[in-house]
N, C-alpha and C positions, 0 to 999 in steps of 0.2 A: 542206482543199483548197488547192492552191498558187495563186498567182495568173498570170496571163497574161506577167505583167511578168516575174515571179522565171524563169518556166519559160524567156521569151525570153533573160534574162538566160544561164541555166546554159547557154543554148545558146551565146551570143556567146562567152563562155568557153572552151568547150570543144571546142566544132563538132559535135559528135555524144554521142548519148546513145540506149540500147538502151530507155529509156523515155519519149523526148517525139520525136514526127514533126510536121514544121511543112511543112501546105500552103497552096502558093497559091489553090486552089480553096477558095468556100466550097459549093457544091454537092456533094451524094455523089456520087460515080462508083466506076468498076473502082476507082483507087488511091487512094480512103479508105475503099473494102469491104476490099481488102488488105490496108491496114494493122491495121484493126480487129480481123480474123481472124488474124492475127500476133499481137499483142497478147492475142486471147485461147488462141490454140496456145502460148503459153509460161507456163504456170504459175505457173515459179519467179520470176518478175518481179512479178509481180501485179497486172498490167496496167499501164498506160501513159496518158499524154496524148496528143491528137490538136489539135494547134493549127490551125486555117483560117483565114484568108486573112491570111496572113504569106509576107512575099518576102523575096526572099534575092538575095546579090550576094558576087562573091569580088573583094578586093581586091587589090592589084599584089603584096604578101606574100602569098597564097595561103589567108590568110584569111578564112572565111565571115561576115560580118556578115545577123540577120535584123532583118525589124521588123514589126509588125502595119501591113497596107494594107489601107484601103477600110472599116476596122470603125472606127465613133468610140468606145466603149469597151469595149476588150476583155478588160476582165474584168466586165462586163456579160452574163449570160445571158439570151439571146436567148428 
């Protein structure tokens, strides 16, 4: 299993990735059933990470920078 860090990392890199969703909600709602059920409607991926409570901000380059908020360690399961 990957850890919190690595997965925010690949994101700050990258910006997007068809297999890690990072919300700022940590409660379930409609859009972390959605993503869930995404992840499992695609097969060939083999499912996915679901990050919560991680914010996000784009900066003056149009870069997305995330980070973990509100959780003191988050690769800590809860």
């Amino acid at each position: 299993m990957r850890s919190a860090q690595d997965l925010l990392a690949e994101l700050n890199a990258s910006d997007e990735s068809p297999r890690i969703e990072a919300k700022r909600s940590r409660e379930i709602g409609k859009s972390i059933m959605e993503t869930v059920i995404a992840f499992a409607n695609e097969p060939a991926l083999g499912g996915g990470y679901l990050l919560l409570g991680v914010n996000w901000e784009v900066d003056v380059k149009g870069d997305t920078r995330y980070w973990a908020e509100g959780v003191p360690d988050p690769n800590k399961a809860q």
